[in-house]
PDB file with SEQRES, HELIX, SHEET and CRYST1 records, atoms N, CA, C and O in Angstrom:
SEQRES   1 A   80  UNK UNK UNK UNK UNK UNK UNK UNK UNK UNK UNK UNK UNK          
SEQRES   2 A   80  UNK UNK UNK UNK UNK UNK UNK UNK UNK UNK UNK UNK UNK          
SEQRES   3 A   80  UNK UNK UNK UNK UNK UNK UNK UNK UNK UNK UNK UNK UNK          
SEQRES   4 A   80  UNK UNK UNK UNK UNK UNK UNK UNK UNK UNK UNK UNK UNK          
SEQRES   5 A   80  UNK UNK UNK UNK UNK UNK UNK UNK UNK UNK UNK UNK UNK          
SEQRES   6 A   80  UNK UNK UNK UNK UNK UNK UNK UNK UNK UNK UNK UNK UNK          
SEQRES   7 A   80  UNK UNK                                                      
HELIX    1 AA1 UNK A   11  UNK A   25  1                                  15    
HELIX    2 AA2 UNK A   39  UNK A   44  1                                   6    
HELIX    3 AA3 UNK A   68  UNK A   79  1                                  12    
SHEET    1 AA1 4 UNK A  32  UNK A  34  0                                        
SHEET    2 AA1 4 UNK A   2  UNK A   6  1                                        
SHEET    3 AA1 4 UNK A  52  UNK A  55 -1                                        
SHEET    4 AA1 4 UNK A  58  UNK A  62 -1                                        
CRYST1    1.000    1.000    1.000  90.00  90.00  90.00 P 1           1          
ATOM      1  N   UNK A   1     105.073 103.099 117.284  1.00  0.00           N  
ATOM      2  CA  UNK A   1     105.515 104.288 116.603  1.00  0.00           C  
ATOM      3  C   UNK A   1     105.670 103.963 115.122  1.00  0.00           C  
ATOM      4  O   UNK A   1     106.341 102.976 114.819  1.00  0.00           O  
ATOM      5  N   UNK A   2     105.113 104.700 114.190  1.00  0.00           N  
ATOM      6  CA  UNK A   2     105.552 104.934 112.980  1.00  0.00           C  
ATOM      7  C   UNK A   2     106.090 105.896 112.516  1.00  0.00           C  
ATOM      8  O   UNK A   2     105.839 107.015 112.963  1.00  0.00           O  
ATOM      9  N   UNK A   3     107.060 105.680 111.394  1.00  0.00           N  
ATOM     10  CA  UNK A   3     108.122 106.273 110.673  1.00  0.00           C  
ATOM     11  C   UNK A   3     108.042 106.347 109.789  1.00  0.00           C  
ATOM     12  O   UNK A   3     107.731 105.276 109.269  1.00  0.00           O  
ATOM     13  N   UNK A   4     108.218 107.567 108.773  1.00  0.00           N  
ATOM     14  CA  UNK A   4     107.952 107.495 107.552  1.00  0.00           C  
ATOM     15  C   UNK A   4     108.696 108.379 106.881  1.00  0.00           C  
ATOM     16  O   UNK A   4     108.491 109.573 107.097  1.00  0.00           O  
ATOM     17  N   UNK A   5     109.735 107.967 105.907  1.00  0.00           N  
ATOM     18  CA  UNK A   5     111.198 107.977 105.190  1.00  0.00           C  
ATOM     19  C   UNK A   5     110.096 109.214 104.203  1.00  0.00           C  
ATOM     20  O   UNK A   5     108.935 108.818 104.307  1.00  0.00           O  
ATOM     21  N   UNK A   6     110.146 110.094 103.617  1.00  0.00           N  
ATOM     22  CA  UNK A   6     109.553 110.665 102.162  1.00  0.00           C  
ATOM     23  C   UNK A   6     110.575 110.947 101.359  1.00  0.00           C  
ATOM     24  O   UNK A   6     111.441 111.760 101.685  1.00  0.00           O  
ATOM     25  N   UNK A   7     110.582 110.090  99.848  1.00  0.00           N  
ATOM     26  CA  UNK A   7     111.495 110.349  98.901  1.00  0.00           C  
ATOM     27  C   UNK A   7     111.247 109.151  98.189  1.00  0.00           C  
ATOM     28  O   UNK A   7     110.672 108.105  98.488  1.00  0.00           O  
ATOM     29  N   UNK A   8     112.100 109.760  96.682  1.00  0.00           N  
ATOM     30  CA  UNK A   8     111.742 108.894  96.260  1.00  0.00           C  
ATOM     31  C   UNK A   8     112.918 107.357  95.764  1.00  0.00           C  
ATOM     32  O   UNK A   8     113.033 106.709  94.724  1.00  0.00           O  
ATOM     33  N   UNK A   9     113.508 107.301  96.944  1.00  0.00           N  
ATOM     34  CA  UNK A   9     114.936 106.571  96.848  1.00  0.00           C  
ATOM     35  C   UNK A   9     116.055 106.808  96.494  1.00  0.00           C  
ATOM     36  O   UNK A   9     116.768 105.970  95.942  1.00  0.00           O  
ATOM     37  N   UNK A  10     116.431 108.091  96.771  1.00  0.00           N  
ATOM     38  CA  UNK A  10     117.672 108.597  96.079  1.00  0.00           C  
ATOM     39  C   UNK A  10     118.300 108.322  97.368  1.00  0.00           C  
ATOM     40  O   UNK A  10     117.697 108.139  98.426  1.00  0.00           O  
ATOM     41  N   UNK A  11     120.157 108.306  97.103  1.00  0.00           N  
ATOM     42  CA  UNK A  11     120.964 108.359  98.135  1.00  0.00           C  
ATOM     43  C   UNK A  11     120.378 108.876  99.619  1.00  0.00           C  
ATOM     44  O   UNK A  11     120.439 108.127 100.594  1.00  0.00           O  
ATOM     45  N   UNK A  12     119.860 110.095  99.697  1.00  0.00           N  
ATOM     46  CA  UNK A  12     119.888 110.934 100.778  1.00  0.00           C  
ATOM     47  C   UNK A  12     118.608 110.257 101.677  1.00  0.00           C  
ATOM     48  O   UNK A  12     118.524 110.224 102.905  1.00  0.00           O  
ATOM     49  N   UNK A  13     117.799 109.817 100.846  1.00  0.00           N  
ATOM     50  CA  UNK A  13     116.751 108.868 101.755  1.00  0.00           C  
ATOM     51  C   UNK A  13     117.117 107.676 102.062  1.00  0.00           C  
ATOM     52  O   UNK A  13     116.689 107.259 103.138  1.00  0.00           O  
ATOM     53  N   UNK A  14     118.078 106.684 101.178  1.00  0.00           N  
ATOM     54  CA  UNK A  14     118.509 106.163 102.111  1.00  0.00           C  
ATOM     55  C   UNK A  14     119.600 106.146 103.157  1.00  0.00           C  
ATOM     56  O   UNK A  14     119.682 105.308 104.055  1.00  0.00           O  
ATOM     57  N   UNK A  15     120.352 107.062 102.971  1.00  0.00           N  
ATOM     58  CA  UNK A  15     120.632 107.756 104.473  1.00  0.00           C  
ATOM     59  C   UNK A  15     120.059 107.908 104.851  1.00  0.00           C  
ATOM     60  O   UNK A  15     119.769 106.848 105.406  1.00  0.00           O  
ATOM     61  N   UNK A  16     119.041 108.991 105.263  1.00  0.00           N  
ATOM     62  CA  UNK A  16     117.831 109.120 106.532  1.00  0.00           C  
ATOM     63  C   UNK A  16     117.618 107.674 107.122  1.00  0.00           C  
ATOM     64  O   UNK A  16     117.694 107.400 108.320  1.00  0.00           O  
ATOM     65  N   UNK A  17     117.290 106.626 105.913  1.00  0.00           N  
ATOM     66  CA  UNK A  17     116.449 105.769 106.648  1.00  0.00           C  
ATOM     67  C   UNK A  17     117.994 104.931 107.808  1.00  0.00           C  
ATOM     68  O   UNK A  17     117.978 104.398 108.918  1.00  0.00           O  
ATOM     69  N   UNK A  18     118.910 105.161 106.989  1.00  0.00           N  
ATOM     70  CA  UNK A  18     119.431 104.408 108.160  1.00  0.00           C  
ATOM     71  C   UNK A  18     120.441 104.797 109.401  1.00  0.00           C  
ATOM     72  O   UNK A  18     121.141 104.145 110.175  1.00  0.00           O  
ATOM     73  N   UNK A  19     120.110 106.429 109.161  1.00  0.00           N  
ATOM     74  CA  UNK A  19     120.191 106.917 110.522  1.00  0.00           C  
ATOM     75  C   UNK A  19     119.132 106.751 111.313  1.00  0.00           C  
ATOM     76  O   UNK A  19     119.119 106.568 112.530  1.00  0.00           O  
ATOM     77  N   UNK A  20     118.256 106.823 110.572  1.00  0.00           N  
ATOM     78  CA  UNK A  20     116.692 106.395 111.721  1.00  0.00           C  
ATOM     79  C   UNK A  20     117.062 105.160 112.229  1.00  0.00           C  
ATOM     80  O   UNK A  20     116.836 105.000 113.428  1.00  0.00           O  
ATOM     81  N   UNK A  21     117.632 104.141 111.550  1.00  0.00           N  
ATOM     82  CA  UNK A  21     117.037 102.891 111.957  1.00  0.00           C  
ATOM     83  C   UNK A  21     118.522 102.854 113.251  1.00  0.00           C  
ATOM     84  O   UNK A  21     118.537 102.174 114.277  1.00  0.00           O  
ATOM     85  N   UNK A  22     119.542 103.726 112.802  1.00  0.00           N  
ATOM     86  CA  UNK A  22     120.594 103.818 114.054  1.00  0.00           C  
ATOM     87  C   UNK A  22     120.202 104.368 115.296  1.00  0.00           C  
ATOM     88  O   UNK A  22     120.434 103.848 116.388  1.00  0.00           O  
ATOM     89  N   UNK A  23     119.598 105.439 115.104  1.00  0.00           N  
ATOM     90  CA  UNK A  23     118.805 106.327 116.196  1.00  0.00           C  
ATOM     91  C   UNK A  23     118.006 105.641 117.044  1.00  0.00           C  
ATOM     92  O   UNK A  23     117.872 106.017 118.208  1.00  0.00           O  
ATOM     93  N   UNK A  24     117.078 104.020 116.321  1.00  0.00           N  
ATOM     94  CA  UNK A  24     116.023 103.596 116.997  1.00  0.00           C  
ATOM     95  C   UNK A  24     116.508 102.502 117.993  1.00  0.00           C  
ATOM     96  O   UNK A  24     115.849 102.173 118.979  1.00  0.00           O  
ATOM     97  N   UNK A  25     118.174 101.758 117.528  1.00  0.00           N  
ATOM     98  CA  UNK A  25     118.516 101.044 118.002  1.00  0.00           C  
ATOM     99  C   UNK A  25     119.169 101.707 119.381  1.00  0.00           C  
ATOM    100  O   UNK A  25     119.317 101.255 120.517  1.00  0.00           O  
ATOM    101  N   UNK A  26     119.478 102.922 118.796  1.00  0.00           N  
ATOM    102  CA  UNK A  26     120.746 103.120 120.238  1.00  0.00           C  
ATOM    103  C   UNK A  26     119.486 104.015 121.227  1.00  0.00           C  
ATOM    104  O   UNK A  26     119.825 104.463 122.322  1.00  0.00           O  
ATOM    105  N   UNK A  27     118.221 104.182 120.777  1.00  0.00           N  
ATOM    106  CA  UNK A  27     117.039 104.257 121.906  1.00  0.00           C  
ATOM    107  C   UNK A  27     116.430 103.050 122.613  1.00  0.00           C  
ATOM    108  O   UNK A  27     115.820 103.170 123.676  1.00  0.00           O  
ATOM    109  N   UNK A  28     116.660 101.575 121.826  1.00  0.00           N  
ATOM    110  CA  UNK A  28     115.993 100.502 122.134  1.00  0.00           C  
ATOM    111  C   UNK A  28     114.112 100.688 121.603  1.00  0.00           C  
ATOM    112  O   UNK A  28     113.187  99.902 121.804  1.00  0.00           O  
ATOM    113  N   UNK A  29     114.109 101.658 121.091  1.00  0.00           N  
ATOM    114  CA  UNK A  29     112.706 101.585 120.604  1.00  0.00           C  
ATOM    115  C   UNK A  29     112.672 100.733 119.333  1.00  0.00           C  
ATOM    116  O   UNK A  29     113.652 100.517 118.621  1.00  0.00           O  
ATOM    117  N   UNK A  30     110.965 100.102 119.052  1.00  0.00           N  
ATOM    118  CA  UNK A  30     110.727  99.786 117.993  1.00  0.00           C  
ATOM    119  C   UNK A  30     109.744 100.498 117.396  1.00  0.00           C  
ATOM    120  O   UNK A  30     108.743 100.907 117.983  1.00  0.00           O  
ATOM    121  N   UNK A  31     110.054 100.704 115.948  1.00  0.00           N  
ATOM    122  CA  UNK A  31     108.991 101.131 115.220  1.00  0.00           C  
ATOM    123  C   UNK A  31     108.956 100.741 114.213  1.00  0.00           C  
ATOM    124  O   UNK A  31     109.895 100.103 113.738  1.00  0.00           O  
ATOM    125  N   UNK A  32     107.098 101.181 113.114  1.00  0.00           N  
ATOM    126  CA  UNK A  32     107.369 100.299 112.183  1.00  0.00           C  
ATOM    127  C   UNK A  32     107.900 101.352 111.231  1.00  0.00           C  
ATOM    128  O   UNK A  32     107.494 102.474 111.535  1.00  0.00           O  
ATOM    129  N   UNK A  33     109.023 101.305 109.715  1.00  0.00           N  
ATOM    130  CA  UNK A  33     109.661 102.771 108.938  1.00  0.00           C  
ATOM    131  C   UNK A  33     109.051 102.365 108.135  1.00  0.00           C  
ATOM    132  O   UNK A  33     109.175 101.160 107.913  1.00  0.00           O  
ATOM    133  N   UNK A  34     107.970 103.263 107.198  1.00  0.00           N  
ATOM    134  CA  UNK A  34     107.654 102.873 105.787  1.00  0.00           C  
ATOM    135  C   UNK A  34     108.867 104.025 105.064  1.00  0.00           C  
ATOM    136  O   UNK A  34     109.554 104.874 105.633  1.00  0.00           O  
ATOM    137  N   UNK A  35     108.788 103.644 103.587  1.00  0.00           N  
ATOM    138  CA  UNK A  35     109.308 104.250 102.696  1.00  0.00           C  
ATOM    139  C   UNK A  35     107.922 104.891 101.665  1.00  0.00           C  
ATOM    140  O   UNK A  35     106.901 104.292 101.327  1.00  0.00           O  
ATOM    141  N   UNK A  36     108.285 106.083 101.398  1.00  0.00           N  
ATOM    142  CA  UNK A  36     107.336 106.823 100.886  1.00  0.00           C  
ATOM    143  C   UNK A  36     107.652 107.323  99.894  1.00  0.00           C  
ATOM    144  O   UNK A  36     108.312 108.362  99.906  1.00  0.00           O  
ATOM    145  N   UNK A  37     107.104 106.465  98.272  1.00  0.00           N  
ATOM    146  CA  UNK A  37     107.978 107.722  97.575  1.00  0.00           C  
ATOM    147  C   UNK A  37     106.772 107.954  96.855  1.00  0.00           C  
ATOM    148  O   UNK A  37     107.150 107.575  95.746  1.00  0.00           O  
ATOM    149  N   UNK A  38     105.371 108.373  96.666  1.00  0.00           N  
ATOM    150  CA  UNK A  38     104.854 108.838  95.839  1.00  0.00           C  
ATOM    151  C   UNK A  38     104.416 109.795  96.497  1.00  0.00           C  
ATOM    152  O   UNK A  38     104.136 109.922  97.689  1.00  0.00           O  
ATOM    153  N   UNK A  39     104.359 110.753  95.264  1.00  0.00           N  
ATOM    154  CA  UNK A  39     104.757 112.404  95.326  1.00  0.00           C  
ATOM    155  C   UNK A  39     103.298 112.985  95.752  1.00  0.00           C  
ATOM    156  O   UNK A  39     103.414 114.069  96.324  1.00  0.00           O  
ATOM    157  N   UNK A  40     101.901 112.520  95.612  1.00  0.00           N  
ATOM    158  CA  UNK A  40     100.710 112.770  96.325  1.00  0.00           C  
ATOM    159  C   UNK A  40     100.793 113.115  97.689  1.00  0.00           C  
ATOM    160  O   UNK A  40     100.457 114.163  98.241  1.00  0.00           O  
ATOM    161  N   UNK A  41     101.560 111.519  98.410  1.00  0.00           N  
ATOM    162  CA  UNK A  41     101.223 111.297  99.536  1.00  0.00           C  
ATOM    163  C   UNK A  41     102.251 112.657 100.314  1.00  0.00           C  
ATOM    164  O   UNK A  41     101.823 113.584 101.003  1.00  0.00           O  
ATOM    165  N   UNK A  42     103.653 112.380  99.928  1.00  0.00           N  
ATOM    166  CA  UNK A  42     104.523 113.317 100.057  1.00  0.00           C  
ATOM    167  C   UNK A  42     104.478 115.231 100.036  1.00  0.00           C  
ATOM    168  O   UNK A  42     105.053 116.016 100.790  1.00  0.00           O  
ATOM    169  N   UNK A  43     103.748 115.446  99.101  1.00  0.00           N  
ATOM    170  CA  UNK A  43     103.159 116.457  99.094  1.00  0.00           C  
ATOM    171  C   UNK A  43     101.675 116.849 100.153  1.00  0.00           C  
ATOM    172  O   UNK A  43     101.651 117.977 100.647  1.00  0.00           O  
ATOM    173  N   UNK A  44     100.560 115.933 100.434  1.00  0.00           N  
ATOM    174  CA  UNK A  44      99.694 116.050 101.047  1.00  0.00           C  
ATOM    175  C   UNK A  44     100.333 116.277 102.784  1.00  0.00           C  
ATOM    176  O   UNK A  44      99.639 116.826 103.639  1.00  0.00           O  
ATOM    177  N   UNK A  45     101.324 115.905 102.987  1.00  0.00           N  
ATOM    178  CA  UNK A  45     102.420 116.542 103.996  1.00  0.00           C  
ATOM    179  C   UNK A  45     102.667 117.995 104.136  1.00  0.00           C  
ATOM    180  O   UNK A  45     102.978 118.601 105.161  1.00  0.00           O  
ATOM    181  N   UNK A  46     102.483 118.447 102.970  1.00  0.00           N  
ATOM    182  CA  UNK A  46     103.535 119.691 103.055  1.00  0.00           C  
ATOM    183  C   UNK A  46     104.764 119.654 102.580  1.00  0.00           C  
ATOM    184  O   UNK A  46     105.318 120.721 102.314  1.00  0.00           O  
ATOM    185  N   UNK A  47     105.519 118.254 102.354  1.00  0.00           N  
ATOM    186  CA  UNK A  47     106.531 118.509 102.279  1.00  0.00           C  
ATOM    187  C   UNK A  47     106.898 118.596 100.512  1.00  0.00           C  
ATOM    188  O   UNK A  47     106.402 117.923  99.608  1.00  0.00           O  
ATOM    189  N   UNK A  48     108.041 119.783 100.427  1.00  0.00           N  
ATOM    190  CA  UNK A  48     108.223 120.157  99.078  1.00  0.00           C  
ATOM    191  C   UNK A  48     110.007 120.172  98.613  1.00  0.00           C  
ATOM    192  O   UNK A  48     110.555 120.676  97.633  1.00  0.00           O  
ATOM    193  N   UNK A  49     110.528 119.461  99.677  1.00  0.00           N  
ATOM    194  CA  UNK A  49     111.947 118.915  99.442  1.00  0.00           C  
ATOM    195  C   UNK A  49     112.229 117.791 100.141  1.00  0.00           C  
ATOM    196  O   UNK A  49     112.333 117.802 101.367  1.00  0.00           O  
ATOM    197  N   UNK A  50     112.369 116.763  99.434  1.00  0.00           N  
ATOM    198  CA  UNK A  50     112.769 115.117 100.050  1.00  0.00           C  
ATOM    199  C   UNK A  50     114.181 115.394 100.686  1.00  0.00           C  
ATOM    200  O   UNK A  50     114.388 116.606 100.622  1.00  0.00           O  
ATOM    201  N   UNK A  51     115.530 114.538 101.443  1.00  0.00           N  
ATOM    202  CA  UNK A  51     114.120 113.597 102.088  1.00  0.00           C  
ATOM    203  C   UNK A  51     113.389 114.427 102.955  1.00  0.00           C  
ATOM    204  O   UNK A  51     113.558 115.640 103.077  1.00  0.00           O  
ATOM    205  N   UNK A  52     112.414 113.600 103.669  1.00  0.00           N  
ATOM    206  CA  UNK A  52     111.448 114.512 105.127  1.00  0.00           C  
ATOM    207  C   UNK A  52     111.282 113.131 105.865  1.00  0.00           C  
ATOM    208  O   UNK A  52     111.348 112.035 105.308  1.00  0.00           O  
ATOM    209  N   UNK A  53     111.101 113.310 106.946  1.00  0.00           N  
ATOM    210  CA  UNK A  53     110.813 111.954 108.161  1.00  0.00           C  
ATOM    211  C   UNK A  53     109.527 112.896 108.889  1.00  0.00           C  
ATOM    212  O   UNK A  53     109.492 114.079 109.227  1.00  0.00           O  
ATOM    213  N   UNK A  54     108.636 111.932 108.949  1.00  0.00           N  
ATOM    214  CA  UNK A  54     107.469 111.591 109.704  1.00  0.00           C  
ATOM    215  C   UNK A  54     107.567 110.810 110.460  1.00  0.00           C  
ATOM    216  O   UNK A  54     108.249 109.788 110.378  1.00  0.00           O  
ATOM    217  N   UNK A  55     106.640 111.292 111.665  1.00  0.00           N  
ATOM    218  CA  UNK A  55     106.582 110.118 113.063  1.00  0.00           C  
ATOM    219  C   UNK A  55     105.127 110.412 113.372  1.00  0.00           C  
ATOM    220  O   UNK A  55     104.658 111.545 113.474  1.00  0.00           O  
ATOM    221  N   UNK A  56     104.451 109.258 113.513  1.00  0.00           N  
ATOM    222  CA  UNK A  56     103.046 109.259 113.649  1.00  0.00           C  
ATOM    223  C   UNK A  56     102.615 110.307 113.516  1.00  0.00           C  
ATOM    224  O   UNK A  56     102.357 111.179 114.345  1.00  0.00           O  
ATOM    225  N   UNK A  57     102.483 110.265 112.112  1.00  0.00           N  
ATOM    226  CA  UNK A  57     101.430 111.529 111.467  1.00  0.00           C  
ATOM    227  C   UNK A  57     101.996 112.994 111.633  1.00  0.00           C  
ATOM    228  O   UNK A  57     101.373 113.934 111.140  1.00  0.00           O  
ATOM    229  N   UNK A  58     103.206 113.198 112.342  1.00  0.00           N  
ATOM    230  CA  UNK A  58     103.708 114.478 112.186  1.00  0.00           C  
ATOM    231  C   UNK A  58     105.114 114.949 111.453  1.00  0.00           C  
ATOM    232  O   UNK A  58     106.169 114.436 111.825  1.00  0.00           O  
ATOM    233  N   UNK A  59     105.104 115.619 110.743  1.00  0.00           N  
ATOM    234  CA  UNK A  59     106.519 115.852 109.923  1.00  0.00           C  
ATOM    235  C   UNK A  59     107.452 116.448 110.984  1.00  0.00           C  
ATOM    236  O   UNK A  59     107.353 117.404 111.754  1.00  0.00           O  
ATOM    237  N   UNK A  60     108.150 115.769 110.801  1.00  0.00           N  
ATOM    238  CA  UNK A  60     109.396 116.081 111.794  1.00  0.00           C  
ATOM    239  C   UNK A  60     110.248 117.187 111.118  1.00  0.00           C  
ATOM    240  O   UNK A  60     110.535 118.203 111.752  1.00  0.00           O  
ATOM    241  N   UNK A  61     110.707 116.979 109.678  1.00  0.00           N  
ATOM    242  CA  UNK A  61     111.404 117.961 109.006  1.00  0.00           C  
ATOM    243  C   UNK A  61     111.747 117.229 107.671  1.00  0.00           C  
ATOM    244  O   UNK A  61     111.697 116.014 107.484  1.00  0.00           O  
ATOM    245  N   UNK A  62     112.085 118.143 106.827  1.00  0.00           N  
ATOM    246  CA  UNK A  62     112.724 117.662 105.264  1.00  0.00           C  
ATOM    247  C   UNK A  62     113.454 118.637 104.590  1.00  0.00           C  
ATOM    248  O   UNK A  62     113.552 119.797 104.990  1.00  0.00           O  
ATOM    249  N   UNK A  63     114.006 118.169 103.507  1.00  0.00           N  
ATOM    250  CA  UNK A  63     115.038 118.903 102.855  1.00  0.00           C  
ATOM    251  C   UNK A  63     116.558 118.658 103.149  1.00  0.00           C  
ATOM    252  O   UNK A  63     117.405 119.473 102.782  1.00  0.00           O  
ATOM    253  N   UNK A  64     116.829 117.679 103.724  1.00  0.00           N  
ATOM    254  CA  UNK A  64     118.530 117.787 103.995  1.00  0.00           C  
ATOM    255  C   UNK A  64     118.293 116.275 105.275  1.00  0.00           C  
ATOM    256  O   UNK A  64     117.286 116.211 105.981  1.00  0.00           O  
ATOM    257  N   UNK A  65     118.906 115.697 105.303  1.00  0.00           N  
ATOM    258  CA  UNK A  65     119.791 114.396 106.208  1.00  0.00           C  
ATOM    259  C   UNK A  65     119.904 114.823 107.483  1.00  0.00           C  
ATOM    260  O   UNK A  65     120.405 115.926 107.704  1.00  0.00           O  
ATOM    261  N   UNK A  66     119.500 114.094 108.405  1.00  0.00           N  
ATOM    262  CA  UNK A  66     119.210 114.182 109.595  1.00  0.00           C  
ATOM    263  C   UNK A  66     120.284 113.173 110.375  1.00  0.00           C  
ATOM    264  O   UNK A  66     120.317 111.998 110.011  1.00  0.00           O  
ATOM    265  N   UNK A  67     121.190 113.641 111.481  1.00  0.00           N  
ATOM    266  CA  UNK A  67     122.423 113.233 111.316  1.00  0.00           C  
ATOM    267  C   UNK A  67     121.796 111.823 112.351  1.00  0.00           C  
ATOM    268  O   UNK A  67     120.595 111.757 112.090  1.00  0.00           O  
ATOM    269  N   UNK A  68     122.131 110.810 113.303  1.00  0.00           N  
ATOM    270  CA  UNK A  68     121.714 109.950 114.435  1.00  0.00           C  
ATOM    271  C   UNK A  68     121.430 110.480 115.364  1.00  0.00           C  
ATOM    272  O   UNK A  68     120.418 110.171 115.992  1.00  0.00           O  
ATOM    273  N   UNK A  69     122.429 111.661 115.814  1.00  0.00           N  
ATOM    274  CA  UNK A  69     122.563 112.117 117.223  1.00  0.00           C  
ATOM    275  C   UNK A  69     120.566 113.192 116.993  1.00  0.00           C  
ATOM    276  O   UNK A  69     119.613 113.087 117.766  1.00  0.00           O  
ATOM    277  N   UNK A  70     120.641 114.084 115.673  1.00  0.00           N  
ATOM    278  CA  UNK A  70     119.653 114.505 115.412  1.00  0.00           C  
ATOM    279  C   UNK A  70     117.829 113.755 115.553  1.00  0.00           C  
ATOM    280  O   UNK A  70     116.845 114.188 116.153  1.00  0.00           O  
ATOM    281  N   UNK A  71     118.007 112.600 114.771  1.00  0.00           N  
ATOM    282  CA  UNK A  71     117.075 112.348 115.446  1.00  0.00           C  
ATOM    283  C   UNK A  71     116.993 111.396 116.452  1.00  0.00           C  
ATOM    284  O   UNK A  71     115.902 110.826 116.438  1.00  0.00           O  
ATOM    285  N   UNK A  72     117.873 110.956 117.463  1.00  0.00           N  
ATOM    286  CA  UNK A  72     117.760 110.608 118.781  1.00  0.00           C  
ATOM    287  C   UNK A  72     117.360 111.633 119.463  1.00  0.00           C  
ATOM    288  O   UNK A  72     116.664 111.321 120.430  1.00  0.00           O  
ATOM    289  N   UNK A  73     117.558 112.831 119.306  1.00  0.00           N  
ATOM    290  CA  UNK A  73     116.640 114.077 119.860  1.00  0.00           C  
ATOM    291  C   UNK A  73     115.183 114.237 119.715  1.00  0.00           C  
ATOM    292  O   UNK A  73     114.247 114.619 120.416  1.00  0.00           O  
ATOM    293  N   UNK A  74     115.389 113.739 118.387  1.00  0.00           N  
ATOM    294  CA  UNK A  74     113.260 114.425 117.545  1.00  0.00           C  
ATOM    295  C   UNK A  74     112.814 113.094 118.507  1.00  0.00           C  
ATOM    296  O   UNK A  74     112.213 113.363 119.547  1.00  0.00           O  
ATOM    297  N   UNK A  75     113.079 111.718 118.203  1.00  0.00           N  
ATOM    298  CA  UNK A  75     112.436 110.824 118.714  1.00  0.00           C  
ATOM    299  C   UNK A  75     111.914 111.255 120.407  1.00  0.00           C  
ATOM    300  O   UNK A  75     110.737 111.358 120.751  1.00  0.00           O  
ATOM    301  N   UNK A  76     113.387 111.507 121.502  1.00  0.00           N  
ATOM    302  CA  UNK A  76     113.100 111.598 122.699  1.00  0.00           C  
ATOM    303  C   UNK A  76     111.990 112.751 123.348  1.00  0.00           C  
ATOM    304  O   UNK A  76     111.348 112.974 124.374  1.00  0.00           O  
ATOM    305  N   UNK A  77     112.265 113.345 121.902  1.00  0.00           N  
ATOM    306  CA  UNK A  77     110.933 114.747 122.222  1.00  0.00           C  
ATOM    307  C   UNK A  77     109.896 114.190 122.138  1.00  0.00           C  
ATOM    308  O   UNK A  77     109.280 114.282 123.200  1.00  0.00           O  
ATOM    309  N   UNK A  78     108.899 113.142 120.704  1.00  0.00           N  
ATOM    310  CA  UNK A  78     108.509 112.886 120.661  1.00  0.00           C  
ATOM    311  C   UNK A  78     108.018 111.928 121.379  1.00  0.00           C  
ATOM    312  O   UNK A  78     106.791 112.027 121.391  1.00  0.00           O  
ATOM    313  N   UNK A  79     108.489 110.817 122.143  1.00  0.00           N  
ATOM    314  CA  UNK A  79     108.123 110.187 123.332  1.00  0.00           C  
ATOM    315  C   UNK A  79     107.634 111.117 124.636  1.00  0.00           C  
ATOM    316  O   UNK A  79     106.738 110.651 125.340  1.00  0.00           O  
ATOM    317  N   UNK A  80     108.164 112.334 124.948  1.00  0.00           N  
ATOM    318  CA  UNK A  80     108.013 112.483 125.913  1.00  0.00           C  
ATOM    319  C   UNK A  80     106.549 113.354 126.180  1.00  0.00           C  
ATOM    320  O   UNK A  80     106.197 113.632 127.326  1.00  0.00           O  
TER     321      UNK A  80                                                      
END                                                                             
């Protein structure tokens, strides 16, 4: 599984990233998280408010912090 943080390092992305990385532990999954902050790649998404989280190639959502319990949900959807 890949993960992908979009922003360009402000506070709120790194929150995301480390609710993700809480979310992945209390699933026992591994994945690999890039950090994404150039605004091409970020935009060629769709996405037009940081942060946003991607999971293999699909935008999960952006614009606002995604709490643990939140994406321990997106993930289990996404596995299933």
């Amino acid at each position: 599984m890949k993960i992908e943080i979009l922003g360009q390092g402000c506070s709120r992305c790194r929150t995301l990233e480390a609710n993700t990385r809480e979310a992945l532990e209390e699933l026992g999954l591994d994945a690999e998280i890039e950090k994404v902050a150039d605004i091409a790649r970020i935009t060629a998404y769709g996405v037009m408010s940081t942060p946003g989280m991607v999971v293999d190639g699909r935008v999960k959502g952006s614009g606002r912090i995604f709490s643990r319990e939140e994406i321990v949900e997106m993930l289990r959807e996404h596995e299933a």
